[in-house]
C-alpha angles and dihedrals in degrees: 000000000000131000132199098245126246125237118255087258082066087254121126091197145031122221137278096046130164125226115181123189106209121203131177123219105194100209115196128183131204131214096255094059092260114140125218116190128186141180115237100212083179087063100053117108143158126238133199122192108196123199128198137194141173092004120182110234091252092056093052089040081056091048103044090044098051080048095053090048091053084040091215128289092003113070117062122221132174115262120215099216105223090196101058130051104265093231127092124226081010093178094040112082095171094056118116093251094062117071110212120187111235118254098057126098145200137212116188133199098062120150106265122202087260100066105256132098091249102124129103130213111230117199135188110212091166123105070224134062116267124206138197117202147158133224118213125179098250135140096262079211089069126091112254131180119214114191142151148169114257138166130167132201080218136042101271133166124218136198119219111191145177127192146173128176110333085321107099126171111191129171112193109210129191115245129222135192095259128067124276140165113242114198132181123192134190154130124240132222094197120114097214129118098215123075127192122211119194155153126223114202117185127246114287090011132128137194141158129230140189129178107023099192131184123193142178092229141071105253128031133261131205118305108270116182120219130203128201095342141021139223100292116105126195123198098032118154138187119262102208125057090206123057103206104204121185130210108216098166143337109327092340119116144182135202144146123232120206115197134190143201131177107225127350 
């Protein structure tokens, strides 16, 4: 399985960037005046515009030989969108995606720091810690960023974790009672294409959380919630067969990437 590489900073894009989402109305009109229109699902596709600026030559080298390998428009890869959370159903703990150990528990509809009622309790009600985690199909050698949103009426410590393969990073951070944004950053060495996100909270203890986030980058951006899927799409090509780089001083480069994906 292929990735679209990361920069040397452990970004995959520069900002400003453009995602478009494309749709299709097929519009049909009878003799007698009458209109049919109809969504063409078929039709339906994502585009990324990457831009590029001040590039080391590494970092173009990266660029123009992932290109060469996918040799342009033919050869598909997984994007790892840098403008969504990389979890699927992130405000929904009890979802399917997520595994959850057994004896915790979780209570929704707690005020969240946003000003909604979109945060969860987690309990342990374990002699053990208990976990709740999520699995995406991502390269365990790229940056991430794992952060979310947790208070507690009691002191209370929380693990934050990331794994892939043997290979685990975890930060365990003291929890107060007001909100606060935990965040925990790091580069893996693992070969492996899967990548766990998770949280480890200690026997008796109880926090809430709100916004769980993970990112292929190395600081977080702003909360964004996901539904049934997150940021990783499979099946992304290039849309051009030629990648122009430009050379504008020494060791500094400029290009633009275009990428494609059928549906959504």
């Amino acid at each position: 399985m292929k990735f679209f590489p990361q920069l040397v900073t452990g970004s995959i894009a520069q900002y400003p960037l453009v995602k478009r989402a494309v749709y299709r109305t097929i519009w049909n009109t009878a003799l007698d005046g009458s209109e049919d229109r109809l969504g063409d699902s078929g039709a339906e596709r994502l585009e990324w515009e990457l831009r590029y600026e001040g590039l080391s030559r590494e970092e173009q080298e990266r660029l123009a030989t992932f290109h060469g390998e996918m040799e342009g428009r033919l050869g598909e890869f997984t994007f790892l969108d840098p403008t969504e959370n990389l979890l699927a159903r992130s405000g929904e703990p009890e979802a399917s995606v997520w595994e959850k150990s057994p004896l915790l528990t979780v209570v929704r509809g707690i005020p969240d720091p946003a000003g909604g009622a979109e945060a969860f309790r987690l309990t342990n009600a374990a002699g053990v810690e208990q976990s709740l985690q999520q699995v995406i199909t991502a390269p365990g050698w790229f940056a991430y960023c794992w952060s979310v949103y947790v208070r507690s009426e009691t002191a209370a410590r929380l693990t934050l974790y990331r794994k892939s393969g043997i290979e685990e990073d975890a930060k365990e951070f003291a929890v107060g009672t007001s909100w606060e944004r935990l965040v925990h950053s790091g580069k893996g060495g693992s070969q492996e294409t899967t990548v766990w996100f998770g949280v480890r909270l200690g026997p008796g203890a109880a926090v809430e959380l709100y916004g769980m986030q993970a990112e292929a980058q190395p600081a977080p951006s702003p909360y964004r919630r996901t539904r049934a899927r997150g940021g990783v799409y499979e099946g992304a090509r290039f849309d051009d067969d030629e990648l122009r780089v430009a050379a504008v001083g020494p060791d500094l480069h400029s290009c633009t990437v275009r990428i494609v994906r059928a549906g959504r």
